[in-house]
FIDOZA-125006 format. One line per 5 residues: number of its first residue (from 1); their letters; for each residue x, y, z of N, C-alpha, C. Coordinates in Angstrom, 3 decimals. Layout:
# FIDOZA-125006
NUM> A> X/Y/Z/X/Y/Z/X/Y/Z | ...
# end
This chain:
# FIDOZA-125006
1> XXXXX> 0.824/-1.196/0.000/0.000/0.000/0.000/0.862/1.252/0.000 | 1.737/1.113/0.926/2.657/2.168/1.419/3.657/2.647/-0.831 | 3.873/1.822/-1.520/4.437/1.774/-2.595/3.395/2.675/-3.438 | 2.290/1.596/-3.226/1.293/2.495/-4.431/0.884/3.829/-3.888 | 0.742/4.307/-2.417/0.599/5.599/-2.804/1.781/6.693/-2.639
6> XXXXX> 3.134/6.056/-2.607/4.299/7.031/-3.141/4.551/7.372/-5.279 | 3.783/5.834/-5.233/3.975/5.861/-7.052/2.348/7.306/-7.173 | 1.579/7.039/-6.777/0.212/7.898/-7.188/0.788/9.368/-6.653 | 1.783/9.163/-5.349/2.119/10.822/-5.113/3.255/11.687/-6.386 | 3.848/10.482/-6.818/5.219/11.031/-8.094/3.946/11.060/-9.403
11> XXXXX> 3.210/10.974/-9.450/2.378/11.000/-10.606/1.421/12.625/-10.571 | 0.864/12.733/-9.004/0.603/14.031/-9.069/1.194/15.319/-9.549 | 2.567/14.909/-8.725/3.898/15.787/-8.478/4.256/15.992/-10.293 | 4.244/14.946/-11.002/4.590/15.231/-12.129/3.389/16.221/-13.002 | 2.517/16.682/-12.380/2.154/17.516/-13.504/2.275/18.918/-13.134
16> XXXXX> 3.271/18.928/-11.929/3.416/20.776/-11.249/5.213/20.656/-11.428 | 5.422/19.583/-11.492/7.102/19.983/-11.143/7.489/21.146/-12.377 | 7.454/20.733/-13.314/8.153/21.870/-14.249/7.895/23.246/-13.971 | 6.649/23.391/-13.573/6.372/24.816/-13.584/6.863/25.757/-12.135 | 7.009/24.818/-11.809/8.159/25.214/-10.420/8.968/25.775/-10.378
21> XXXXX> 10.176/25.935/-11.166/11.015/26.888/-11.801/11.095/27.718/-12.159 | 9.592/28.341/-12.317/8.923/29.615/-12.688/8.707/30.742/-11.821 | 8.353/30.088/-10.298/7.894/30.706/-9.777/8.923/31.022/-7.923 | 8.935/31.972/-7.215/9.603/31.967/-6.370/8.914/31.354/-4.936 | 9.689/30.802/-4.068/9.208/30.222/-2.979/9.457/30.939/-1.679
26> XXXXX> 7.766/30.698/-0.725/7.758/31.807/0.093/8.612/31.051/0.950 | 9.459/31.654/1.898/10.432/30.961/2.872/10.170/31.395/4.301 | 9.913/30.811/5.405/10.137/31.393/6.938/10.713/30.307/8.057 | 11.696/30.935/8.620/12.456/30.563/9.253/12.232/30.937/10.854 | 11.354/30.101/11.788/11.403/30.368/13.042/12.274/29.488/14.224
31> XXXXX> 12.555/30.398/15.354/13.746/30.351/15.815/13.536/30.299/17.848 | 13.565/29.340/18.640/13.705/29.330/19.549/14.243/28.620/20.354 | 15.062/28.791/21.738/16.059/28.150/22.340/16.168/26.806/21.679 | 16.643/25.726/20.989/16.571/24.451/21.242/15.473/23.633/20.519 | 15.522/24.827/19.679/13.909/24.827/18.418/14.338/25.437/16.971
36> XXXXX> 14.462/24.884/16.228/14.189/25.684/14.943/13.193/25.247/13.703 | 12.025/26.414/13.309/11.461/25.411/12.386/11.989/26.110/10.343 | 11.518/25.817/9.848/11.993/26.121/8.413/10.969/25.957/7.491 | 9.963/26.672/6.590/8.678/26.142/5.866/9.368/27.035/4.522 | 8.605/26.394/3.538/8.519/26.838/2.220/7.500/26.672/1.389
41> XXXXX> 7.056/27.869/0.501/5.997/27.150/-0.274/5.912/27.603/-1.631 | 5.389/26.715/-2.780/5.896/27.001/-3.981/4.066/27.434/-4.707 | 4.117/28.020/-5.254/2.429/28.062/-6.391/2.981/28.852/-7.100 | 2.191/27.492/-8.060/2.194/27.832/-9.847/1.002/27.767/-10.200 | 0.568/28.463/-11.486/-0.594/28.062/-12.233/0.239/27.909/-13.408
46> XXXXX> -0.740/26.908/-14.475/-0.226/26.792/-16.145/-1.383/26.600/-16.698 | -1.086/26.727/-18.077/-2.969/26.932/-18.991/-1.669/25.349/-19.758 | -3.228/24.130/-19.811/-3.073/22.963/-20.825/-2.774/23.591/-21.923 | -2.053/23.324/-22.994/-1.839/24.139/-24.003/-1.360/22.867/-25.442 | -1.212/21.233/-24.835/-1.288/20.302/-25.651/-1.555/19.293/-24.612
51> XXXXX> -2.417/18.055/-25.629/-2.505/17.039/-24.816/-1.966/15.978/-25.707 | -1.181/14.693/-25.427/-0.866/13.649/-26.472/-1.674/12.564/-25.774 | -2.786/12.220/-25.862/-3.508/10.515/-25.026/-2.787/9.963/-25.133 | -1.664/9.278/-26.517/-1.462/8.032/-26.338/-0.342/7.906/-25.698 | 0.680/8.713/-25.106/1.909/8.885/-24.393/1.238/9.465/-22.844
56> XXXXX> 0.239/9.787/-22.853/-0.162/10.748/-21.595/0.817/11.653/-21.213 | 1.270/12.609/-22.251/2.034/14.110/-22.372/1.297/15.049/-22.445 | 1.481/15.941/-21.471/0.997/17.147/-21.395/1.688/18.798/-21.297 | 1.625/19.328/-22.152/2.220/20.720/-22.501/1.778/21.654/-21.815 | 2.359/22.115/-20.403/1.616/23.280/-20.023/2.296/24.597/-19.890
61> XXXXX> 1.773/25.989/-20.193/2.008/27.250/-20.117/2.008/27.923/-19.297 | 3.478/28.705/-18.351/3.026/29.123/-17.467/3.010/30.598/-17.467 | 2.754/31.936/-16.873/2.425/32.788/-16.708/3.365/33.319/-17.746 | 4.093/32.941/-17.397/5.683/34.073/-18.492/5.622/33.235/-20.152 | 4.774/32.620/-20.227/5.052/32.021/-21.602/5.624/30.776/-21.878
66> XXXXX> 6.519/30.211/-20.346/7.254/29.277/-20.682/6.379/28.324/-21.178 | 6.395/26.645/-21.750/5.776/25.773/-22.040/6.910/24.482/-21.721 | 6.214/23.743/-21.187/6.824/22.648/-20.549/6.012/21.033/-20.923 | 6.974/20.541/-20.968/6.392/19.075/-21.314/6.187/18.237/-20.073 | 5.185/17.588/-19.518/4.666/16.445/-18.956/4.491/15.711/-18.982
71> XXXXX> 4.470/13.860/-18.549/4.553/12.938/-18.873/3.858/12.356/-17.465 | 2.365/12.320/-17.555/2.051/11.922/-16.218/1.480/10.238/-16.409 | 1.949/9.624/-15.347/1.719/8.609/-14.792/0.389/7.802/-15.151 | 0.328/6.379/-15.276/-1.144/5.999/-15.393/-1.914/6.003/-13.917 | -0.943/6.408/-13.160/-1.793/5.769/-11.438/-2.325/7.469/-11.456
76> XXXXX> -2.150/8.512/-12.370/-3.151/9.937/-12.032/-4.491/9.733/-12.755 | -5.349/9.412/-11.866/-7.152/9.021/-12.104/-7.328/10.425/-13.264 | -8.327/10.148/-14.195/-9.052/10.663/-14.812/-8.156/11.714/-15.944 | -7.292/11.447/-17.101/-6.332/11.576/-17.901/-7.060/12.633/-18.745 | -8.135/11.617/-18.907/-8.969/11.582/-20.334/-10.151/12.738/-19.873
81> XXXXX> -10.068/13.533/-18.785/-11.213/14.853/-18.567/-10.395/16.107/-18.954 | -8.814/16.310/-19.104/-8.083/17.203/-19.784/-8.714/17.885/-20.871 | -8.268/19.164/-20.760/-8.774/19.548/-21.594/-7.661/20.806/-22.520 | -7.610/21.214/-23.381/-6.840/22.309/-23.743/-7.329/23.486/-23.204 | -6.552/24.499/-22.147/-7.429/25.449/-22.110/-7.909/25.189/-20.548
86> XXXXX> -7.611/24.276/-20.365/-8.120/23.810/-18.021/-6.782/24.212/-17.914 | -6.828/24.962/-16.716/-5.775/25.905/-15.689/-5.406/24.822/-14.383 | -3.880/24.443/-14.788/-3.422/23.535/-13.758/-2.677/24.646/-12.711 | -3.591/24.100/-11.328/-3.380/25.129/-10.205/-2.235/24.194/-9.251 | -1.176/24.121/-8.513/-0.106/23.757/-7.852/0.500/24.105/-6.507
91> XXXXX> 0.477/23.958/-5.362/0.958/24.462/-4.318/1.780/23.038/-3.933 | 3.142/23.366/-3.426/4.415/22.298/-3.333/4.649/23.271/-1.874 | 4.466/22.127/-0.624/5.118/23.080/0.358/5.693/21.923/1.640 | 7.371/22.300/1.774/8.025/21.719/2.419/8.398/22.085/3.628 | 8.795/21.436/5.158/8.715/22.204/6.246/9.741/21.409/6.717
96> XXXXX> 10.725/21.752/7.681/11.738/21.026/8.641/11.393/21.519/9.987 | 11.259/21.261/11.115/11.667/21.079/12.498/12.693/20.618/13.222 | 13.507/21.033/13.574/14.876/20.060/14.875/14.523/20.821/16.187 | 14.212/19.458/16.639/14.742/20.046/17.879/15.424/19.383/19.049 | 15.936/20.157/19.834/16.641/19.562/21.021/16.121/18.563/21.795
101> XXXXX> 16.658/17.746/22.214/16.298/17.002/22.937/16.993/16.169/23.983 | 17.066/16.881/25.306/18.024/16.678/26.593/17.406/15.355/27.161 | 18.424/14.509/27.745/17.975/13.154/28.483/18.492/11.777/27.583 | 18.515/11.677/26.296/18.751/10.662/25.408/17.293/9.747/24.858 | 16.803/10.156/24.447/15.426/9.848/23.891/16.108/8.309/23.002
106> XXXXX> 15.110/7.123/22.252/15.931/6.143/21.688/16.106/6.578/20.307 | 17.150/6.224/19.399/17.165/6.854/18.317/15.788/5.615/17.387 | 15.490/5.929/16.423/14.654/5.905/15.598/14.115/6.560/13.916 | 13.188/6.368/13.314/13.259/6.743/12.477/11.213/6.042/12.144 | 10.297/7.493/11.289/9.103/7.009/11.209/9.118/7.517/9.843
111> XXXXX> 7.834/6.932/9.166/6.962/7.685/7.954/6.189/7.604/7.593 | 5.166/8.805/7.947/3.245/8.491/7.261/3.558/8.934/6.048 | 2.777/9.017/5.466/2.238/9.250/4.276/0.839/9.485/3.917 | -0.062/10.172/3.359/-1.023/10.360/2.341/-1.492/10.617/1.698 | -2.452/10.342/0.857/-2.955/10.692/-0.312/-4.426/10.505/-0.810
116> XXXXX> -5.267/11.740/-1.785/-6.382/11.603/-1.602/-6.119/11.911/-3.345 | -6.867/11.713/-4.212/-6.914/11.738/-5.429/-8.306/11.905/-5.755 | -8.364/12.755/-7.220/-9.958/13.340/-7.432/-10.884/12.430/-7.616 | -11.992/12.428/-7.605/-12.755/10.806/-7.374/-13.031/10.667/-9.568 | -13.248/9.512/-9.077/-13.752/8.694/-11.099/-14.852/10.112/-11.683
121> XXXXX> -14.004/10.224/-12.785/-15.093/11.211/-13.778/-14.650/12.658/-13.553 | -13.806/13.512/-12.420/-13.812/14.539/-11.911/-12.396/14.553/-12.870 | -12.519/16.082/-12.652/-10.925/16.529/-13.776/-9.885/16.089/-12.618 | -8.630/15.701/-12.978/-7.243/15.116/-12.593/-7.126/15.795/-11.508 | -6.646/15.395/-9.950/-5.608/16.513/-9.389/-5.759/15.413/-8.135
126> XXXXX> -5.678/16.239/-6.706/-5.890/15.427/-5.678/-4.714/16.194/-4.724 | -4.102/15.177/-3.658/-3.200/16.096/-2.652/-2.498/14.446/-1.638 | -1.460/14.650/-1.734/0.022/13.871/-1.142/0.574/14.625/-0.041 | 0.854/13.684/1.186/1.755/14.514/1.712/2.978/13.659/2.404 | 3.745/13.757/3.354/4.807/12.515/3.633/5.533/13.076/4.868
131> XXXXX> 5.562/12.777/5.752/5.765/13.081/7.226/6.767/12.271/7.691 | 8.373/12.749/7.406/9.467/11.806/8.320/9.903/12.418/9.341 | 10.195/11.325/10.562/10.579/11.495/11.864/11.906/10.830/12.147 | 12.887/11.675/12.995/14.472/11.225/12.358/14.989/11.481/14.128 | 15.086/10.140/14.958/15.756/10.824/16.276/17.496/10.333/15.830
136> XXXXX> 17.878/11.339/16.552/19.577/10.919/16.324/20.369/11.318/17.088 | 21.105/11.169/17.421/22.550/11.162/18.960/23.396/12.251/18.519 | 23.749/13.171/19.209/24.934/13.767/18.907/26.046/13.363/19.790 | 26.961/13.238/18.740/28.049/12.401/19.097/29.641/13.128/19.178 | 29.522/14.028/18.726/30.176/15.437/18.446/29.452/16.707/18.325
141> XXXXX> 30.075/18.023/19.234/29.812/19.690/18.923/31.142/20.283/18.534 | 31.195/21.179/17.790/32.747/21.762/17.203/32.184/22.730/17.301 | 32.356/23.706/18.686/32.153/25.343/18.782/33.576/26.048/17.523 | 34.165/26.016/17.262/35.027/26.739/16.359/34.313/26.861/14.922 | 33.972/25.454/14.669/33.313/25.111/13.211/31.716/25.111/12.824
146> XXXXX> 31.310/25.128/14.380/29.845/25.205/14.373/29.439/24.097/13.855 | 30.183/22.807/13.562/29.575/21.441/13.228/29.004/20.849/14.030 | 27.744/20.254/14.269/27.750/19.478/15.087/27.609/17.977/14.266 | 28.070/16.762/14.826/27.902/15.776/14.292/26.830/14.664/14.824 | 25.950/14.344/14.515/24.548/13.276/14.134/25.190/12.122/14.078
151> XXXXX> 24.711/10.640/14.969/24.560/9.419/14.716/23.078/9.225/15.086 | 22.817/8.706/12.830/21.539/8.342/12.891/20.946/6.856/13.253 | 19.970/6.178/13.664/19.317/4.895/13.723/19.682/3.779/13.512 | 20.304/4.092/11.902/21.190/3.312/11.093/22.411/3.054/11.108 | 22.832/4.071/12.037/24.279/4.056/12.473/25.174/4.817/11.307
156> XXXXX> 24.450/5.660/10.518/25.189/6.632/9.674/25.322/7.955/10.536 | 26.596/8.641/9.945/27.101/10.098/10.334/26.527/11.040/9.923 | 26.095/12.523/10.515/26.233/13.450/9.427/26.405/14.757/10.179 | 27.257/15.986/9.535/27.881/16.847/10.127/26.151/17.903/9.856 | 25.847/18.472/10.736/24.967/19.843/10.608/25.674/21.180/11.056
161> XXXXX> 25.424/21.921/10.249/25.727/23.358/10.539/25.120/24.017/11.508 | 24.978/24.263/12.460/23.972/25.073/13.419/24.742/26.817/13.420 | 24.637/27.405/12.543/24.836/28.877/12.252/24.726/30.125/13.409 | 23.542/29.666/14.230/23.359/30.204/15.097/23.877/30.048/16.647 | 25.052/30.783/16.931/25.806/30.662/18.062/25.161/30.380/19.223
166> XXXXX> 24.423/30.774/19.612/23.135/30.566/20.935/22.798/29.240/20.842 | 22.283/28.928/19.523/21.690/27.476/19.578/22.842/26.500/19.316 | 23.394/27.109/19.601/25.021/25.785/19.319/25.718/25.941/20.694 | 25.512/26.585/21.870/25.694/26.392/22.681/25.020/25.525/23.563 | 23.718/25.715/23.403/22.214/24.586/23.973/23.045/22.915/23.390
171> XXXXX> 23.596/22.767/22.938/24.028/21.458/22.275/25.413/20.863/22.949 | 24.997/19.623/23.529/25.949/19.083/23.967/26.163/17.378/23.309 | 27.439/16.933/23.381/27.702/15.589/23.559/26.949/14.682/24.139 | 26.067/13.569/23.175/24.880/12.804/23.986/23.666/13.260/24.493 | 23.431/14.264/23.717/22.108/15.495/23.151/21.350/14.143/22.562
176> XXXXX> 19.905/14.509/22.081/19.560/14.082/20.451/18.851/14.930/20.037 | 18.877/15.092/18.696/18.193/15.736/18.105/16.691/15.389/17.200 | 15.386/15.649/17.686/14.465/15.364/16.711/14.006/15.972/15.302 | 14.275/15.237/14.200/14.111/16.325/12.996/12.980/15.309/12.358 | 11.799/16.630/12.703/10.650/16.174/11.591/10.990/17.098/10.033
181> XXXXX> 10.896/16.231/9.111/10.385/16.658/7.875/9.157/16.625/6.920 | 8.619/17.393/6.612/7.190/16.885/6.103/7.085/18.160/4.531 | 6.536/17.376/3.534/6.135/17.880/2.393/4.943/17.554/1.892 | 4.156/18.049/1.133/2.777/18.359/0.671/2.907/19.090/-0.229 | 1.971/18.291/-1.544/1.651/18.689/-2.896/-0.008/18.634/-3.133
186> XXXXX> -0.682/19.428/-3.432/-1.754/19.762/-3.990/-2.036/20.397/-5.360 | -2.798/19.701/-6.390/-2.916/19.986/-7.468/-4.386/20.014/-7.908 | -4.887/20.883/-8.637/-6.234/21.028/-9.238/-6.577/20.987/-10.583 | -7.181/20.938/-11.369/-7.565/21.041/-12.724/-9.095/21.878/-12.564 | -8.813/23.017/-13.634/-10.176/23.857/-13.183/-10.118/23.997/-15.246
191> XXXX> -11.673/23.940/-15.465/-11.629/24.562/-16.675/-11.521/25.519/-17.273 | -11.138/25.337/-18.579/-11.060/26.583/-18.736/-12.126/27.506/-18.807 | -12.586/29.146/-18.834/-13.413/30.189/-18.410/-13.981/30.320/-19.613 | -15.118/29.932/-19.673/-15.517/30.008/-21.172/-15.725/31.813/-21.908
# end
């Protein structure tokens, strides 16, 4: 289950990714003792502007003129309600959390996932999202370098930057750190305005 709805979420995703490049992403960065969170969010619109059925390619236009090719998936329900001229609407929005965590919590590692897709007969679109949970040991702090170093679940390394001097002091040897990550894609098909 967990497979088919990461394949149905890369199938959504494929009819906004291109137009992504188009557009700038809102960014906010909040900040407290032993806390930091990080969000982003992307929206595009594009006008259908070709359809190929028998490849399921789709050409869409975005605000500036660009035109981009698509190649969506058979697991995206309802192909065949496209239309030339329906306005593909897109919001892509990614978020991080770390935070501190004094005492030694067990290391670990989670991932939901979901997905809702437009029902039979309705124009294409629907909404994915994917929620990972990452505990990990610090095993090293480098006040000079501001590295701190991560042993994850798996027993892999990894150096983080903590930029912020305050919050790199809160950090000690045999800390852990909890880092949620979570992303969400929502896509619509609206017709076109007669």
């Amino acid at each position: 289950m967990r497979n088919s709805k990461l394949i149905i979420a890369a199938a959504l995703v494929s009819l906004a990714t291109a137009a992504y490049a188009q557009t700038e992403p809102q960014v906010a960065v909040n900040s407290a003792p032993g806390k930091v969170s990080m969000t982003g969010t992307v929206k595009t619109t594009s006008t259908v502007v070709g359809i190929e059925p028998a490849t399921r390619t789709v050409w869409l236009k975005d605000a500036k003129g660009k035109v981009v090719q698509v190649v969506v998936g058979e697991e995206a329900r309802n192909f065949d309600q496209l239309k030339i001229g329906d306005v593909v609407a897109a919001e892509y929005s990614q978020a991080m959390t770390i935070t501190l965590k004094k005492g030694g919590a067990p290391l670990g590692a989670s991932e939901n996932a979901t997905l809702e897709r437009a029902p039979m007969g309705a124009k294409p679109g629907g909404t994915a999202s994917r929620e990972v949970t990452v505990m990990a040991a610090v095993t090293a702090v480098n006040h000079q370098t501001g590295a701190v170093t991560l042993k994850g679940p798996q027993g892999n390394s990894l150096d983080l930057i903590v930029q912020d001097p305050e919050q790199l002091k809160l950090i000690k040897k045999g800390d852990h750190l909890e880092v949620v990550y979570t992303e969400a894609i929502a896509i619509s098909v609206e017709a076109k305005a007669k």
